[in-house]
C-alpha positions as CSV (number, residue, x, y, z in Angstrom):
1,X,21.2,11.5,-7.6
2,X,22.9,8.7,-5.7
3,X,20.4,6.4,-4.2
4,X,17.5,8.5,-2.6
5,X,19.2,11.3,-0.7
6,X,17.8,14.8,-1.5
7,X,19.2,17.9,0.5
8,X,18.1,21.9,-0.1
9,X,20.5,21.7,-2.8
10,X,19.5,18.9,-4.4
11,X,15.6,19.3,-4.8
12,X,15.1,20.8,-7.6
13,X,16.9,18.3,-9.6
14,X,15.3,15.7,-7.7
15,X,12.2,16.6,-9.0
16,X,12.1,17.5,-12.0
17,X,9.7,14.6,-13.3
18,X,7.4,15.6,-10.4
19,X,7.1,19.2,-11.7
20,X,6.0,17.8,-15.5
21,X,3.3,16.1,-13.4
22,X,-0.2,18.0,-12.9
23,X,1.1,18.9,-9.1
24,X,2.7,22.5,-8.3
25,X,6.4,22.4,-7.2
26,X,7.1,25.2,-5.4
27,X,10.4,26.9,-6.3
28,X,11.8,26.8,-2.5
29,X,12.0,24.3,0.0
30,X,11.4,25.2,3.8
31,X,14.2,24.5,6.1
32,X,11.3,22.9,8.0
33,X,10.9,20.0,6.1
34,X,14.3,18.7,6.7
35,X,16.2,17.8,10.1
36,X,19.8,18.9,11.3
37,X,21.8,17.2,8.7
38,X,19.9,19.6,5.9
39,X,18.6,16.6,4.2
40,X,15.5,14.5,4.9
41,X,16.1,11.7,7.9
42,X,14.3,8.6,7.7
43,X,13.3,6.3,10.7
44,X,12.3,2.6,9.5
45,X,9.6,0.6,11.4
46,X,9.5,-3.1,10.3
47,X,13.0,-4.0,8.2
48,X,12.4,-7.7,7.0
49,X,11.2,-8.7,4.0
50,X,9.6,-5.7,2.0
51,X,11.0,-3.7,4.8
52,X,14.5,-4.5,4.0
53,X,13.8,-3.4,0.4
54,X,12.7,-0.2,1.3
55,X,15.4,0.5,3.7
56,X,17.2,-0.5,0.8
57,X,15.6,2.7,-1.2
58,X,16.5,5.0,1.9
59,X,20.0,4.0,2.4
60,X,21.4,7.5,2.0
61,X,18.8,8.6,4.4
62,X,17.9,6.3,7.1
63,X,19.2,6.9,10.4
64,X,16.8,4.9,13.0
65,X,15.6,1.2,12.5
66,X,12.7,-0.7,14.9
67,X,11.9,-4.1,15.1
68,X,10.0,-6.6,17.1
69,X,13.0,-8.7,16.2
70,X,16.5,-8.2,17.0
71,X,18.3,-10.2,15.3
72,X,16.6,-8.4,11.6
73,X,16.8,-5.1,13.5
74,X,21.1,-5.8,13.7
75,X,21.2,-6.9,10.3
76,X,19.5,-3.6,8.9
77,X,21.6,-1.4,11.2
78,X,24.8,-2.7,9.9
79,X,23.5,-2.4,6.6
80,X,22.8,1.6,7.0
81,X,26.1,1.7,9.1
82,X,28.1,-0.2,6.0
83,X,27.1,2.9,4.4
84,X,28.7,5.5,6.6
85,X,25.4,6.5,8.3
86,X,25.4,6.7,12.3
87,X,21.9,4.2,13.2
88,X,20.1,3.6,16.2
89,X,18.1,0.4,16.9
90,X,14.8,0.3,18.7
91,X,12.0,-2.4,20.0
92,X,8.9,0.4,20.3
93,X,8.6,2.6,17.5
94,X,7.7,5.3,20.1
95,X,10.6,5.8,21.2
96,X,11.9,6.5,17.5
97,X,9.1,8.7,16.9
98,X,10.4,11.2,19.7
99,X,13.4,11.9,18.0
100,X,13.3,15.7,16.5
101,X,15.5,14.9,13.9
102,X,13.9,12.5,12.2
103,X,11.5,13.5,9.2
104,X,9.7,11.0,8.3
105,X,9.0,7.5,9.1
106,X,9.1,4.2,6.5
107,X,6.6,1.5,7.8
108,X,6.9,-2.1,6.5
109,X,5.3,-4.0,9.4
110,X,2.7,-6.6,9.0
111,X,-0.5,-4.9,8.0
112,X,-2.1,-5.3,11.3
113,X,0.5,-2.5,12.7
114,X,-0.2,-0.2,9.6
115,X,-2.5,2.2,11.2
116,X,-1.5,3.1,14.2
117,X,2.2,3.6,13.5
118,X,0.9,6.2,10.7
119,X,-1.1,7.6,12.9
120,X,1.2,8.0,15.4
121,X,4.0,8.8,13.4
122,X,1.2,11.8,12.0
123,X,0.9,12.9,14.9
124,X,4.7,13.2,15.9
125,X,4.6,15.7,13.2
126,X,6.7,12.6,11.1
127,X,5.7,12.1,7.1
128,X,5.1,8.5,6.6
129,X,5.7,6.2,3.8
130,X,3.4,3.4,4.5
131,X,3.7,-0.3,2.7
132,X,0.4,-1.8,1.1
133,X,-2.2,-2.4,1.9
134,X,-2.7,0.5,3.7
135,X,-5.0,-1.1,5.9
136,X,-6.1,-4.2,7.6
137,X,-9.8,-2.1,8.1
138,X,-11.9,0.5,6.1
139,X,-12.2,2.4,9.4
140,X,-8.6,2.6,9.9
141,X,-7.8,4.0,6.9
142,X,-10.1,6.9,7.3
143,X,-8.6,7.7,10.6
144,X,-5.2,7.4,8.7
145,X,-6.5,10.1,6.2
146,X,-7.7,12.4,9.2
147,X,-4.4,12.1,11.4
148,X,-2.5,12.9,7.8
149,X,-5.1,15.9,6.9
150,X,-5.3,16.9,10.5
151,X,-1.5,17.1,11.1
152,X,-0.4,18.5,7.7
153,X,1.6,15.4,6.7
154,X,2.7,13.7,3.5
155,X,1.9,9.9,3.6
156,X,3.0,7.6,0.5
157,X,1.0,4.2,0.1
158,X,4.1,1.9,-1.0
159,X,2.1,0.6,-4.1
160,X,5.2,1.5,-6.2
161,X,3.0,0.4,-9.7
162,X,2.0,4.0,-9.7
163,X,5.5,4.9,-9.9
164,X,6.4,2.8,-13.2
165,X,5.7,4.0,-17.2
166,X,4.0,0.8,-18.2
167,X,0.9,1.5,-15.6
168,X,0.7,5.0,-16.2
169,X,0.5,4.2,-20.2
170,X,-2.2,2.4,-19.6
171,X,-3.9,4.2,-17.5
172,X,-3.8,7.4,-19.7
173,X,-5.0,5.6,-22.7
174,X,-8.0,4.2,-20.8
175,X,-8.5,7.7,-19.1
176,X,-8.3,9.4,-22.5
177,X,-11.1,6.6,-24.0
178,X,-8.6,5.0,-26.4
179,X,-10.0,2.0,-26.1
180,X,-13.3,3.1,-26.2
181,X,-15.9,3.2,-23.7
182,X,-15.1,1.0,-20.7
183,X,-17.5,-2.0,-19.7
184,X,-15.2,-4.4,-17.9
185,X,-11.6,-4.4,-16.2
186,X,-10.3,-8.2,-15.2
187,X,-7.9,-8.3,-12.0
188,X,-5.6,-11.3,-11.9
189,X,-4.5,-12.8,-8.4
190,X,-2.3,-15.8,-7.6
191,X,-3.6,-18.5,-5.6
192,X,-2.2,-18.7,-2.1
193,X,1.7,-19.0,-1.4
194,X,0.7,-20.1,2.1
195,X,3.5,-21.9,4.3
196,X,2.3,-25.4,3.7
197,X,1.0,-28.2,6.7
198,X,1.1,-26.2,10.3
199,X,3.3,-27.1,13.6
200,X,2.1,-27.3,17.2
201,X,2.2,-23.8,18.9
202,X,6.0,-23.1,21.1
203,X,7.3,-20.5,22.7
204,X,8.6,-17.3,20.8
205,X,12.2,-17.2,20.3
206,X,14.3,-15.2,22.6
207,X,15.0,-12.7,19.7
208,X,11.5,-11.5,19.3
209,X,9.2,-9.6,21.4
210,X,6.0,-11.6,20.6
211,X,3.5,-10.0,22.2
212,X,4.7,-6.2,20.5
213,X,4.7,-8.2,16.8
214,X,1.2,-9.0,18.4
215,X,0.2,-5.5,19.0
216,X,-3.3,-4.3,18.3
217,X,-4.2,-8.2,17.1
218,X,-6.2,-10.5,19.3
219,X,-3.9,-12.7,21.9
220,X,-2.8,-15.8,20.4
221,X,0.0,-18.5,21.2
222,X,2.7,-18.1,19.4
223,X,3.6,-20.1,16.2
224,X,6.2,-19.9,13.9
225,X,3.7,-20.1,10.7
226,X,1.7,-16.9,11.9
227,X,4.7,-14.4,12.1
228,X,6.6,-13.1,9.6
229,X,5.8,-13.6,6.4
230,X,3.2,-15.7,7.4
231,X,0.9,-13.0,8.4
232,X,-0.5,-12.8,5.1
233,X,-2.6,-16.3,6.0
234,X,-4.6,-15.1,8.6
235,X,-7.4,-12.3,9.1
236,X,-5.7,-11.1,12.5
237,X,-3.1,-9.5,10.4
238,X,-3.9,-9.5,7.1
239,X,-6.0,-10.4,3.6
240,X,-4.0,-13.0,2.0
241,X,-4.0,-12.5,-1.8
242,X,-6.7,-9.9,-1.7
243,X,-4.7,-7.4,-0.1
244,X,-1.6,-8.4,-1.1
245,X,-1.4,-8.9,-5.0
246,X,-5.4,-6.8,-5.2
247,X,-3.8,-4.0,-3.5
248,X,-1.4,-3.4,-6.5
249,X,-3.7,-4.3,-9.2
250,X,-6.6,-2.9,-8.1
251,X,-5.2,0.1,-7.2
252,X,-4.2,0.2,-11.1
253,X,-8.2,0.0,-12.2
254,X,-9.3,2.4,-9.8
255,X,-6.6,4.4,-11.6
256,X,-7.8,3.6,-14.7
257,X,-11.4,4.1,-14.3
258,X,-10.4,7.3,-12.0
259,X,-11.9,6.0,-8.8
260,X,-9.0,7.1,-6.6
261,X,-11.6,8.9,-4.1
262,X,-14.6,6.6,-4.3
263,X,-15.2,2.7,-5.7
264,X,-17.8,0.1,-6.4
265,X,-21.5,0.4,-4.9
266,X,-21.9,-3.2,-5.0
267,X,-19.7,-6.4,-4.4
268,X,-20.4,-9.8,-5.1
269,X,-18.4,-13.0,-5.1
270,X,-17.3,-16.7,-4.2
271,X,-13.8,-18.6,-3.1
272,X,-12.5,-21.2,-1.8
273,X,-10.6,-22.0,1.0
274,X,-7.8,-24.6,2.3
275,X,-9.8,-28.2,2.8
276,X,-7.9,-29.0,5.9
277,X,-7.7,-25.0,7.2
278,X,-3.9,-25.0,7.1
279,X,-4.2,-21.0,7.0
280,X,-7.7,-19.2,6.9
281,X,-7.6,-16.6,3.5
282,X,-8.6,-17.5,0.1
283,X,-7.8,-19.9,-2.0
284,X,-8.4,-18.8,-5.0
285,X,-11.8,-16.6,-5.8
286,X,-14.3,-15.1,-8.2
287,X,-15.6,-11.2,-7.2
288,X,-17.3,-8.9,-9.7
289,X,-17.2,-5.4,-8.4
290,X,-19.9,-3.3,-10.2
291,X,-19.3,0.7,-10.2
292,X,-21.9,3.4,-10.4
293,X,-21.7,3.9,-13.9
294,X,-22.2,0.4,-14.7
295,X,-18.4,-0.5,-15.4
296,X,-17.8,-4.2,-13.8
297,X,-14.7,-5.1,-12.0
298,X,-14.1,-8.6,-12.1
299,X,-11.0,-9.9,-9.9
300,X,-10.2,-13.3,-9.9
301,X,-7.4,-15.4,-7.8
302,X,-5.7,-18.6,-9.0
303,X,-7.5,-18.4,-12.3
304,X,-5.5,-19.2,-15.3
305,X,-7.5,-17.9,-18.2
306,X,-6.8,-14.3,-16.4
307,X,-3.7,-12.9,-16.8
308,X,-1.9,-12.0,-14.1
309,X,-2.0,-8.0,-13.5
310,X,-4.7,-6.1,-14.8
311,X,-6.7,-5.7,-18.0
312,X,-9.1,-2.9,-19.2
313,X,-11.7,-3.7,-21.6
314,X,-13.3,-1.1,-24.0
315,X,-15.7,-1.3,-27.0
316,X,-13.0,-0.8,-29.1
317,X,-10.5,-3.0,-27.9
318,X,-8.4,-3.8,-24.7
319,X,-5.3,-2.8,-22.9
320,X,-3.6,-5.3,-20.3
321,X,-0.7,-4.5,-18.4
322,X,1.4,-6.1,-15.7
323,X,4.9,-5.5,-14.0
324,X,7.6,-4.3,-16.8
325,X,5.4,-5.2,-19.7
326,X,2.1,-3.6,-21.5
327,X,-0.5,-5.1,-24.6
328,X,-3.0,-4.0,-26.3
329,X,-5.6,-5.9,-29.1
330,X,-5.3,-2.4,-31.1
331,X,-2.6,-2.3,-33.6
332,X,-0.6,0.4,-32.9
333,X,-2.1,1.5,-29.7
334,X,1.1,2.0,-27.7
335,X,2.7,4.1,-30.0
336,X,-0.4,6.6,-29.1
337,X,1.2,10.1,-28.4
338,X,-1.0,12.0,-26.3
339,X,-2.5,15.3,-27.3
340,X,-2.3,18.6,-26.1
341,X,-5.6,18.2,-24.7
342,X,-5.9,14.7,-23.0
343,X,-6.2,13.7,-19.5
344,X,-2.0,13.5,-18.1
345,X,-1.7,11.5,-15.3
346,X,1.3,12.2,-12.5
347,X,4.6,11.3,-13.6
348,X,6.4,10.0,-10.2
349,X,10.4,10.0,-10.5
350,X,10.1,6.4,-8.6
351,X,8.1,6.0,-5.4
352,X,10.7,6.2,-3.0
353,X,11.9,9.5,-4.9
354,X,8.4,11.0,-5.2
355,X,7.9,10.6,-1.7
356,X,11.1,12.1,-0.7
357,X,10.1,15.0,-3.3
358,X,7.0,15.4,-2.0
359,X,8.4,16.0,1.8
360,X,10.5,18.6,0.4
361,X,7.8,20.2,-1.5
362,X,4.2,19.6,0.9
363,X,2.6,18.1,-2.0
364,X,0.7,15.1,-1.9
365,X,2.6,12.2,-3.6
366,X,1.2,9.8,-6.5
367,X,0.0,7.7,-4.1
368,X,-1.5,9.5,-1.1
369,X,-2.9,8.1,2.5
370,X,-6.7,8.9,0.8
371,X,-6.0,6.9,-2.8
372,X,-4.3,4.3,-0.6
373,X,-7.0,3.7,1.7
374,X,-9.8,3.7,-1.0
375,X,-7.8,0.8,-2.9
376,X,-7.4,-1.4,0.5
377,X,-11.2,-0.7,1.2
378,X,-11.8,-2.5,-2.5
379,X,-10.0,-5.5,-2.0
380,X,-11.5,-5.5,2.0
381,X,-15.3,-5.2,0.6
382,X,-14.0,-8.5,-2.0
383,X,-13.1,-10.3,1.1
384,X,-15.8,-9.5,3.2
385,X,-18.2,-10.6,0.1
386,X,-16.6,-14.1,-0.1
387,X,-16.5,-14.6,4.0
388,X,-19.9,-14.2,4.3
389,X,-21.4,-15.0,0.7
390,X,-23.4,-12.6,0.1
391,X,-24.0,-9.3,-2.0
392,X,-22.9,-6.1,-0.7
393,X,-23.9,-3.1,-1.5
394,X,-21.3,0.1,-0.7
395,X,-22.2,3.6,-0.3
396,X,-18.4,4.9,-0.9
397,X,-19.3,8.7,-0.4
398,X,-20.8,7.6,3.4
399,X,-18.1,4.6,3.1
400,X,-20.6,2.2,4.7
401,X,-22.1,-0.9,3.9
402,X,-25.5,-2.5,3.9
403,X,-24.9,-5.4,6.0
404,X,-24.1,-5.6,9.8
405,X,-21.9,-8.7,9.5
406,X,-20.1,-6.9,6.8
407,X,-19.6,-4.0,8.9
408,X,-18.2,-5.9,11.8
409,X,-15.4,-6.9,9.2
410,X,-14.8,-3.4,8.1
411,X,-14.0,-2.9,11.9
412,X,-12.5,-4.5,14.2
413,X,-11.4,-3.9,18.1
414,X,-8.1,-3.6,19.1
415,X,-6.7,-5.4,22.3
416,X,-6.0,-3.4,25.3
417,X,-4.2,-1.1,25.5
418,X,-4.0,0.4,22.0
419,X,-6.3,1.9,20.6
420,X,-7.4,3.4,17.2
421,X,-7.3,7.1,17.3
C-alpha cells in the first residue's frame, strides 16, 4: 500500500497482519466508517515536531491541519497539498471537528491539550489517534476511556513500540515464561534534554495564538523556553522524562508482565532536580514500582549502568530490548519459535496502519485509549512519588491513591472556560 491510505477496496489487504493477530477482522467494511472520498479522512491537531511525523504517516489521508501557530500550520498544509490533497488550515480544532467528512482526528499537541481534543474529537463521533503520553492526569485519561467507550470510537495511543517485532518478541517470550519466572524489570530513562539557562518572559510572537497553545493550563507570561518543545520541562504541560521516554518503555513492561488494564499497588522513589530551577521535571531519578504479585519495577533516569529501553529479569535469565535491537543472557533464546499453545500477542501492521485498520474494522487497535491511559498513570504515580517523597500506595482497580497530596497531582483544574468532560 502506498503510504497509509486504505479505501473499501483496499482493507483487506491492508490488514492482513491485523487478522493473524488474536482480534476478529470482520470480512466487510461499513460505508460508515469512511467519508465521501470512500477512504478514511484525517484531520491533524498539533503538526510540529512529533506532529509533523505523523502527518507524515497520513499523507495520503490528511485533509484538515490546526495549529496554535501559523506559520507550522502553512508548512504542513503545503506539505499535504505537495501531495495532491486539497487542505484546510485551522486555529481551533473545533471548528475542524465539525466537518462531516472527516473520520478521524491525529492529535500531536503538547500533552496538556491531550484530553480534551480526544474527548472532543469522541464526541464529534471522530476516531482519534492520540500521541503519548496519553495524559498529563490519571483522571483525564479515564474520562478519555469513557468518551471513547461512550461514543463507540477507536482511539490509538501513539506509542508506536507496540507496533515493532523487537518488542513484541520480547514480550511473548516473557509472557510465555521463557525466562523463567519474573522478579524484576529495569526501565532506562535519559536525563533531561531541557533547553539550557532561561530568558526574561516577552511577548508571544505574532504567529502564535498564546493563550489557545495555553488552553486548559494555568495563565502564565509567555516565554519562548515553555512552548514548543519545551513543554516537556514543566508540570503545566507535561512530565519531562517520565512521560516522555517512561511512556514508551513502560508501556513495554506493562506489556510484558500483562498489566495493560491495571499496574503497581505501590510506588516509591527519589530524583533530583535542576540546582538553579532552569526547568522544574527531573533530573535524573530512582523509582521501584512493586506489583501485586510481588514483581518490582525499577525505572531509573540518567543512570548509566541501566540500559536505555527496557529489560525483563527472570530466574532463568533476562531479555532486554530497545528500539531496532533485542538481547538475551540465554543462548539461543531468540531463535525461540513459539508453540502452538503459547500466549500470541497482536501483530500490528505499523501503528499508523493498525489504526487506520482498526477504523475500517471497529476493533480496538494494539494500543487502545484504556492501555494508553494505564501506561501514563504509571509514569504519573513515579512522578508524583519523587515530588512529594514519599511512598504511595495505588489501588489500580478503584484507580486511587492513598495520599491527598498525591491525589491533587493525579488531578488538576482547568482554567476557565474549559473544562474536563
Amino acid at each position: 500500500m502506498a503510504r497509509s491510505q486504505v479505501s473499501r477496496r483496499q482493507f483487506l489487504g491492508a490488514s492482513a497482519a491485523v487478522a493473524a493477530s488474536t482480534i476478529a477482522i470482520p470480512y466487510f467494511v461499513p460505508k460508515s466508517a469512511f467519508g465521501a472520498a470512500d477512504k478514511i479522512v484525517t484531520g491533524h491537531i498539533g503538526v510540529g515536531g512529533q506532529g509533523m511525523s505523523n502527518l507524515n504517516g497520513f499523507i495520503a489521508n490528511a485533509a484538515a491541519v490546526c495549529d496554535v501557530d501559523k506559520t507550522r500550520a502553512a508548512a504542513a498544509a503545503k506539505k499535504v497539498q505537495d501531495k495532491g490533497n486539497d487542505c484546510e488550515v485551522y486555529t481551533d480544532y473545533r471548528k475542524m471537528l465539525e466537518r462531516k467528512d472527516i473520520d478521524a482526528i491525529v492529535i500531536s499537541t503538547p500533552d496538556h491539550w491531550h484530553a480534551l481534543a480526544t474527548i472532543h474529537a469522541c464526541q464529534a463521533g471522530k476516531d482519534v489517534y492520540c500521541e503519548k503520553p496519553l495524559t498529563l492526569t490519571v483522571t483525564e485519561g479515564r474520562k478519555m476511556v469513557e468518551a471513547a467507550r461512550a461514543n463507540k470510537r477507536v482511539v490509538q495511543t501513539g506509542s508506536q513500540q507496540r507496533s515493532s517485532k523487537e518488542f513484541r518478541q520480547a514480550c511473548e517470550l516473557v509472557r510465555n515464561g521463557y525466562i523463567g519466572k519474573i522478579h524484576t524489570v529495569l526501565v532506562g530513562l535519559p536525563k533531561s534534554n531541557h533547553p539550557g539557562e532561561p530568558v526574561a518572559d516577552s511577548d508571544p510572537p505574532a504567529e502564535l495564538d498564546y493563550d489557545m497553545w495555553l488552553g486548559p493550563a494555568p495563565a502564565r507570561p509567555y516565554n519562548k523556553k515553555r512552548v514548543h518543545y519545551n513543554f516537556r520541562f514543566f508540570w503545566d504541560y507535561s512530565g519531562g522524562q517520565m512521560t516522555n521516554w517512561g511512556a514508551h518503555h513502560i508501556d513495554i513492561a506493562q506489556w510484558g508482565l500483562g498489566m495493560d488494564n491495571s499496574g503497581p499497588v505501590e510506588i516509591e522513589g527519589t530524583a533530583t532536580f535542576h540546582p538553579m530551577k532552569w526547568h522544574e521535571v527531573s533530573e535524573t531519578c530512582k523509582v521501584t514500582c512493586t506489583y501485586a504479585n510481588g514483581v518490582k519495577m525499577i525505572v531509573t533516569q540518567g543512570d548509566s549502568s541501566v540500559p536505555g529501553g527496557t529489560t525483563f529479569i527472570g530466574d532463568k535469565g533476562q531479555v532486554w530490548v530497545n528500539r531496532g535491537r533485542i538481547s538475551s543472557t540465554i543462548d539461543g533464546l531468540l531463535q525461540t519459535k513459539l508453540k502452538d499453545s503459547d500466549t500470541k500477542l497482536y501483530v500490528s501492521p505499523g501503528h499508523h496502519k493498525d489504526f487506520l485498520a482498526c477504523v475500517a474494522s471497529r476493533q480496538n487497535p494494539i494500543c487502545d485509549v484504556e492501555i494508553g491511559h494505564r501506561s501514563a498513570t504509571v509514569c504519573h504515580l513515579a512522578n508524583a512519588a519523587t515530588r512529594l517523597g514519599k511512598k504511595l500506595k495505588w489501588d489500580p482497580v478503584t484507580e486511587t491513591v492513598d495520599d491527598a497530596d498525591a491525589a491533587k497531582l493525579l488531578d488538576r483544574p482547568y482554567r476557565a472556560p474549559w473544562k474536563l468532560g
